[in-house]
N, C-alpha and C positions, 0 to 999 in steps of 0.2 A: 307490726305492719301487716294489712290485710285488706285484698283488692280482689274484684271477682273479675274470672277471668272467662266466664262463657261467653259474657258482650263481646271479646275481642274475639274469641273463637268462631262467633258466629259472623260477625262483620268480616272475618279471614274469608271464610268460605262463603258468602256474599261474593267476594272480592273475586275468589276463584270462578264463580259457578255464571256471574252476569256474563252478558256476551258485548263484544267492543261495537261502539256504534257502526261499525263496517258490519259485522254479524248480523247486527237487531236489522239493519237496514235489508238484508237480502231475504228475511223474515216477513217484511211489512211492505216491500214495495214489488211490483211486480218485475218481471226478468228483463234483461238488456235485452230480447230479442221480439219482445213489446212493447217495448220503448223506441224502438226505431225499425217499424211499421215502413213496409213497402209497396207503393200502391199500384204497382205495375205488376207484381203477383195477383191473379186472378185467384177466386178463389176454387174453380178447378182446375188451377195448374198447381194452388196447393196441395191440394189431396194427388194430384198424378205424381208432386213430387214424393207425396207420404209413398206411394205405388211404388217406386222407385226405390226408395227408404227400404223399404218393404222385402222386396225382392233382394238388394243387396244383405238385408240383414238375413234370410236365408239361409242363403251365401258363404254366410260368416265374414260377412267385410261391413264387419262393423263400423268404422271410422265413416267409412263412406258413406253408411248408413246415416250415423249423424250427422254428416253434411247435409243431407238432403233435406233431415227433418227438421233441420236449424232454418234452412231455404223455406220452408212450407210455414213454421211457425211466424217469420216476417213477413206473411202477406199479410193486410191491412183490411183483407175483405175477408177474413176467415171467421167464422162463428166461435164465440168461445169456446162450445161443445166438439168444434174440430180443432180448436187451438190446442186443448187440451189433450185432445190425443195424439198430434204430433211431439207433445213435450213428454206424454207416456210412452211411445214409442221411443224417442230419442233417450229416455231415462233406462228400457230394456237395451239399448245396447251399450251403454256406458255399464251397466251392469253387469255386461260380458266381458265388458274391459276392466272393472273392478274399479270403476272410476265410482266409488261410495258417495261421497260428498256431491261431487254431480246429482248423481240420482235423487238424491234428498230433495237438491234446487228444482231440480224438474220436476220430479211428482209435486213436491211441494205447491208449483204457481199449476201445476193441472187441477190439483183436488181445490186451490182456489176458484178457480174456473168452474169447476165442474165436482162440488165436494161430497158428491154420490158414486166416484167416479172408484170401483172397488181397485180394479188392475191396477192405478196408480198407487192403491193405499196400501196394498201388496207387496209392490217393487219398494216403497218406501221403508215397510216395515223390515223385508230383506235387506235394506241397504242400511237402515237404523242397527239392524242384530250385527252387521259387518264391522261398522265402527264402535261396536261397543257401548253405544249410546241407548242403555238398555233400560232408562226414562221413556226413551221416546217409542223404544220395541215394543215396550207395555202398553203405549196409548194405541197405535195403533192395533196390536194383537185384538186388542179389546175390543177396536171399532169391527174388524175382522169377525169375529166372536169365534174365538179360536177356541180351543179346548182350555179348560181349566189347569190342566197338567203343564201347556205349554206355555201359560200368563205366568204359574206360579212360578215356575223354570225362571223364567226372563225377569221375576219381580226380586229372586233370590241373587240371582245377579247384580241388579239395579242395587238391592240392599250391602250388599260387597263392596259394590265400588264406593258407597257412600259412606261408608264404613272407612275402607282407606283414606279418602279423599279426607277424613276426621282427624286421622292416625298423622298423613304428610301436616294437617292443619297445627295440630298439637307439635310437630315435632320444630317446624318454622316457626313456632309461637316460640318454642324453648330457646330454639337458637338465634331468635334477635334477645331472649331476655339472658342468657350468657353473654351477647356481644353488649349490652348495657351493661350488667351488671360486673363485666371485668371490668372495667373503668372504675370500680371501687374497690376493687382488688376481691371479688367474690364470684359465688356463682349462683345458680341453680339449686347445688346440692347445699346448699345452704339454709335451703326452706323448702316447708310440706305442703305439700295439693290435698286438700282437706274436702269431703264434701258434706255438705249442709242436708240430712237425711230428709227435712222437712220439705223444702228449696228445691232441694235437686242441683242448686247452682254449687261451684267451687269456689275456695279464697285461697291465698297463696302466705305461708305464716312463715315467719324466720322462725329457725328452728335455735331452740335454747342451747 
């Protein structure tokens, strides 16, 4: 009996690695706080609220800070080029709060806005190194043009976790193919993981 098993390894980690249509969606569409756009904000009492924003973040009253600049990013009359920066500013202080995934959302819809926009791609790549998400550390460092020493740092990382993420894949693979394979009264250790030096792929052989 002999069946290749890198398809299933790769469709695993497929499985793992797509993001759920809630994910992709916060990716591709722009944020709840323009989507409902408020037209009785002027657009200089947005920026007096970023002013405001500003001052308290200072301060170190962060929260508060984000209130304001969630207030400024719903005016309906604000240029993208100020939209942008109230959702970079409000991304610096969720930063102070260690709110990572925030930050992501935020710089994220500013560098749409505005995707020259460095400060954002900055706070971004800070909040990417945070989560661990050190795919995403590398793109930005890059755009950054950060040192070479600090890309290769975060790529040797990146190669790690993809490495594990292999390791959990194989080891889920083995333990649904014991939970079938006891049902014949067998296991695993029953057959060898063979690899094909030609191929590169594996097949799975009862062993004599």
């Amino acid at each position: 009996m002999s069946s290749s098993i890198r398809d299933a390894e790769e469709e695993y980690m497929r499985m793992r690695t797509t993001p759920s249509s809630e994910q992709t969606s916060s990716h591709h569409h722009p944020s709840a706080d323009t989507q409902q756009l408020d037209h009785s904000i002027s657009a200089d009492a947005a920026r007096a609220l970023k002013e405001e924003g500003n001052a308290l973040f200072k301060t170190a009253h962060y929260q508060q800070a984000i209130e304001k600049y969630t207030q400024a990013c719903k005016s309906a009359h604000a240029s993208d080029q100020d939209r942008a920066v109230y959702l970079a500013n409000r991304a610096a202080a969720h930063l102070k709060l260690q709110n990572f995934q925030q930050v992501v959302q935020d710089t994220s819809e500013a560098l749409r806005l505005n995707p020259a926009y460095v400060k954002a791609l900055s706070r971004r790549r800070q909040a990417r190194e945070a989560l661990k998400d050190w795919a995403g550390a590398v793109q930005d460092a890059k755009q950054l043009h950060e040192s070479p020493a600090d890309i290769r740092r975060l790529q040797m990382l990146a190669e790690e976790k993809d490495k594990r993420d292999r390791e959990e894949a194989m080891q889920s693979l083995k333990g649904l193919g014991n939970s079938i394979l006891s049902n014949f009264g067998m296991s695993l250790d029953d057959f060898s993981v063979d690899k094909d030096p030609q191929t590169g792929s594996y097949s799975i052989n009862m062993k004599k």
